[in-house]
C-alpha positions, 0 to 999 in steps of 0.5 A, spaced: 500 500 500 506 505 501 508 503 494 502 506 490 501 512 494 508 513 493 508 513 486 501 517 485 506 523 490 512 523 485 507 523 479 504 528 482 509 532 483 513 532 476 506 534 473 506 541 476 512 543 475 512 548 470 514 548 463 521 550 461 523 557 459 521 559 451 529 560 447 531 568 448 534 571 442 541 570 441 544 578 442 552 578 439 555 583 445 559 588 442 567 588 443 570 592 449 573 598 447 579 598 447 583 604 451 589 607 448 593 610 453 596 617 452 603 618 449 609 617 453 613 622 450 608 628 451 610 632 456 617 631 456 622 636 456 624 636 448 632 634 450 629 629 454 624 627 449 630 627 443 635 622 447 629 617 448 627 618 441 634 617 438 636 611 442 641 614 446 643 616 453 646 623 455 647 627 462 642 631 460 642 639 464 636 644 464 637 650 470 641 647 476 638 639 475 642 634 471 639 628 469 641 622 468 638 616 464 636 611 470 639 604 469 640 599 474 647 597 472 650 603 472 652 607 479 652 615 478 658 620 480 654 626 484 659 632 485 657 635 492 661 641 496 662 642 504 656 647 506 651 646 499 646 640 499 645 636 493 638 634 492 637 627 488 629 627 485 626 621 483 621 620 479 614 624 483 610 616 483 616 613 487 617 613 494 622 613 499 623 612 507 630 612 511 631 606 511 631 604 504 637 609 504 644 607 504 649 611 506 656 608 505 660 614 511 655 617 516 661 620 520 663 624 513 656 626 510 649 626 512 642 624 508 635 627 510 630 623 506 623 626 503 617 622 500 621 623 494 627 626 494 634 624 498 638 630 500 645 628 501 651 633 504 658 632 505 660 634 513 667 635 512 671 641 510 674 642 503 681 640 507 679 633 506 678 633 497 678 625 496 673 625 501 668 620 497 663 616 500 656 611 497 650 612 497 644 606 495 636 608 495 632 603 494 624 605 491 618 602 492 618 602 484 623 596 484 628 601 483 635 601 486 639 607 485 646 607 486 651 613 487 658 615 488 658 621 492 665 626 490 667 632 493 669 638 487 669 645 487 663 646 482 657 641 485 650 638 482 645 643 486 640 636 484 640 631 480 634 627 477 633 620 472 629 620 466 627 613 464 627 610 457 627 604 459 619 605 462 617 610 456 619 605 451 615 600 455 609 604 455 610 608 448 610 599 445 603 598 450 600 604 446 602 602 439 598 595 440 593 598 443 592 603 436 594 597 432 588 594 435 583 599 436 584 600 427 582 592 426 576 593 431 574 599 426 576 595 419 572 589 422 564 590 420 560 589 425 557 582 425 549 581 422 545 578 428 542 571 427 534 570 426 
């Protein structure tokens, strides 16, 4: 007697469920647009600009700053004087704290470190002029910048990087990003199914 009534309930349910869903129309979704970032080379100093287009890496000057091609292989001479301070900028999207700056003599020269800026200055007199020292800053970009410091008559009042390597990188996402933007405007847009 159990079987049949559990028969007549399974039966029962499966005859009010409701009937499946009609097809919807099948919508083709358009392509995303692509975003073609801005041209790394607006913006820069036009000296800045020539060395990056021509492949080359010079120290470059503009006022008091002299600018040199950042790269981590190569370790940069900062000349300084006793009673000047020299200003060594980053670039203004990388930060530094004290602790990730390095300095190789501490009794002879002094550093003070800025959010984006290391301010280095000798400590002794001119009486010692082979006074040379190392200073190591470490970014929150990845970047390590290694320098020797050196005394001389005629100092860098600030020093700075400009980075070929990174416009080169975003000038080549920008090219692809045009590239594909031309083939999704050649491609005629697709017809829907009926």
């Amino acid at each position: 007697m159990r079987y049949p009534v559990l028969a007549a309930v399974l039966l029962a349910g499966c005859a009010a469920q409701p009937p499946p869903p009609a097809a919807l129309p099948m919508v083709k979704a358009e392509p995303p647009k692509i975003v073609i970032p801005p041209d790394p080379l607006d913006g820069l100093a036009p000296n800045v600009r020539a060395a990056i287009e021509g492949n080359t890496t010079p120290v470059l000057h503009h006022g008091i700053t002299t600018f040199y091609a950042y790269s981590p292989d190569v370790q940069y001479t900062v000349y300084c004087q006793p009673l000047r301070a020299t200003e060594l900028r980053l670039s203004p999207d990388e930060y530094v704290d004290k602790d990730s700056v390095i300095l190789g003599d501490s009794v002879r020269w002094g550093v003070r470190v800025g959010v984006h800026t290391v301010m280095v200055e000798p400590l002794a007199t001119p009486a010692d002029p082979n006074m040379t020292s190392n200073l190591v800053i470490a970014t929150d970009h990845g970047r390590s910048y290694h320098l020797m410091l050196r005394l001389r008559p005629k100092f860098m009042a600030a020093v700075a990087w400009y980075y070929p390597s990174d416009v080169k990188a975003a000038e080549a996402a920008r090219q692809i990003a045009l590239t594909q933007a031309a083939a999704q405007a050649s491609d005629p847009p697709a017809k829907e199914a009926q």
